[in-house]
C-alpha positions in Angstrom: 1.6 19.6 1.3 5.1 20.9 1.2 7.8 19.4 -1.4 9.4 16.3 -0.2 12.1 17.9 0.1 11.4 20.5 2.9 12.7 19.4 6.7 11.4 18.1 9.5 11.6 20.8 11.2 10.5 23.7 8.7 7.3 21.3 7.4 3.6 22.4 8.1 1.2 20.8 10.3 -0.5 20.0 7.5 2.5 18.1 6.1 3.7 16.4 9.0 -0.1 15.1 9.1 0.1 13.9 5.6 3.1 12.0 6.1 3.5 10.9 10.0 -0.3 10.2 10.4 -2.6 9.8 7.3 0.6 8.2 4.8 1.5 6.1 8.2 -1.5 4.8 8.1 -2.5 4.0 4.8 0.9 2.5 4.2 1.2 0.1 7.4 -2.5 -0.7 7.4 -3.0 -1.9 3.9 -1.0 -4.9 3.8 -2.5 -5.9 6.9 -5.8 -5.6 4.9 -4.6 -8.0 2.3 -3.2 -10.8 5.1 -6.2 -10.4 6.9 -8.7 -11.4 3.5 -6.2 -13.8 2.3 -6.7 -16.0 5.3 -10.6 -15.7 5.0 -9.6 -16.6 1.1 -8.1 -19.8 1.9 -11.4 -20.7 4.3 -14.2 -20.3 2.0 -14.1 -21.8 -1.1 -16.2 -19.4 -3.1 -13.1 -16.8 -2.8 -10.4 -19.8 -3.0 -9.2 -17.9 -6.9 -8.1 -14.6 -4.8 -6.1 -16.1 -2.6 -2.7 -16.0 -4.8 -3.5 -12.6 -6.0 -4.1 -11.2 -2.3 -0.4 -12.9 -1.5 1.2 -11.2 -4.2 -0.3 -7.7 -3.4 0.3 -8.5 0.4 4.3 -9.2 -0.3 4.6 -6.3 -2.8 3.0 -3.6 -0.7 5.1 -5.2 2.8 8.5 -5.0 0.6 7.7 -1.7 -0.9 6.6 -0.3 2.5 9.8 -1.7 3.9 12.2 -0.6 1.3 10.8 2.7 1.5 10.7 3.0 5.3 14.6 1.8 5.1 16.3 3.1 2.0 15.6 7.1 1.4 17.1 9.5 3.5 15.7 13.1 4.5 16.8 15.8 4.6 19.7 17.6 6.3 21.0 13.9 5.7 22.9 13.9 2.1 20.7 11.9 -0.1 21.6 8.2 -1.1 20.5 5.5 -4.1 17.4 4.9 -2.6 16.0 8.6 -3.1 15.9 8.4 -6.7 13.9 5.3 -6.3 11.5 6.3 -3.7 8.6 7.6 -6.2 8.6 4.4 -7.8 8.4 2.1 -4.7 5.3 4.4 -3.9 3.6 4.0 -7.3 3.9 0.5 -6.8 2.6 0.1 -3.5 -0.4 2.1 -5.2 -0.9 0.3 -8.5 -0.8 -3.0 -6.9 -2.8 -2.0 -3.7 -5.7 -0.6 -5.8 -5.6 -3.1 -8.3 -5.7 -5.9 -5.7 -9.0 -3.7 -4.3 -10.5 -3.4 -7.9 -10.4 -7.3 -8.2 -11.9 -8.1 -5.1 -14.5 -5.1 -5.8 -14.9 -7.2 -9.0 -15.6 -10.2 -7.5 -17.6 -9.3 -5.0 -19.9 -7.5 -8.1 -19.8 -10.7 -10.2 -20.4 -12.2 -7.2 -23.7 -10.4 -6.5 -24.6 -10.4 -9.8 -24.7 -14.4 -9.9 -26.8 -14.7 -6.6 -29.5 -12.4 -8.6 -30.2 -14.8 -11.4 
């Protein structure tokens, strides 16, 4: 992938993949992810306990998603305060995406591992 920095217009495909398709993709889609279990969470009682931790990752990843599809500029555009901030909105979209994964991933082991016994 080419720096961050590096125009539109001077990017390679395999850049303008990364970001327009694949990081598109992962970014817009996994919120949805989180709505969509959260309302299965508030149906079934045995998953009731994730529901407030699927909300919080589900707001954190919209408003990180948001404030990094507003804020940053790109270049030729002059950069502005949100620039500096864009790595961290990105780490924690990640950190709180995967750690809302590794909880349900945990649950649904403990869960297993109950139904065994």
């Amino acid at each position: 992938m080419d720096p961050a920095s590096t125009p539109a217009d001077q990017m390679t495909l395999d850049s303008k993949l990364h970001w327009n398709v694949f990081g598109a993709l992962v970014f817009s889609l996994s919120p949805v992810s989180c709505f969509v279990f959260l309302r299965r969470f508030r149906a079934d009682s045995t998953w009731r306990p994730l529901r407030w931790p699927t909300l919080a990752a589900g707001a954190i990843t919209v408003a990180s998603v948001v404030l990094m599809a507003i804020g940053p500029t790109r270049p030729p555009a002059a950069p502005n305060a949100f620039n500096a901030w864009n790595g961290v909105l990105q780490r924690a979209f990640i950190v709180t995406y995967l750690g809302w994964i590794f909880i349900f991933a945990w649950r649904l082991r403990t869960r297993g591992d109950t139904k065994r016994h």
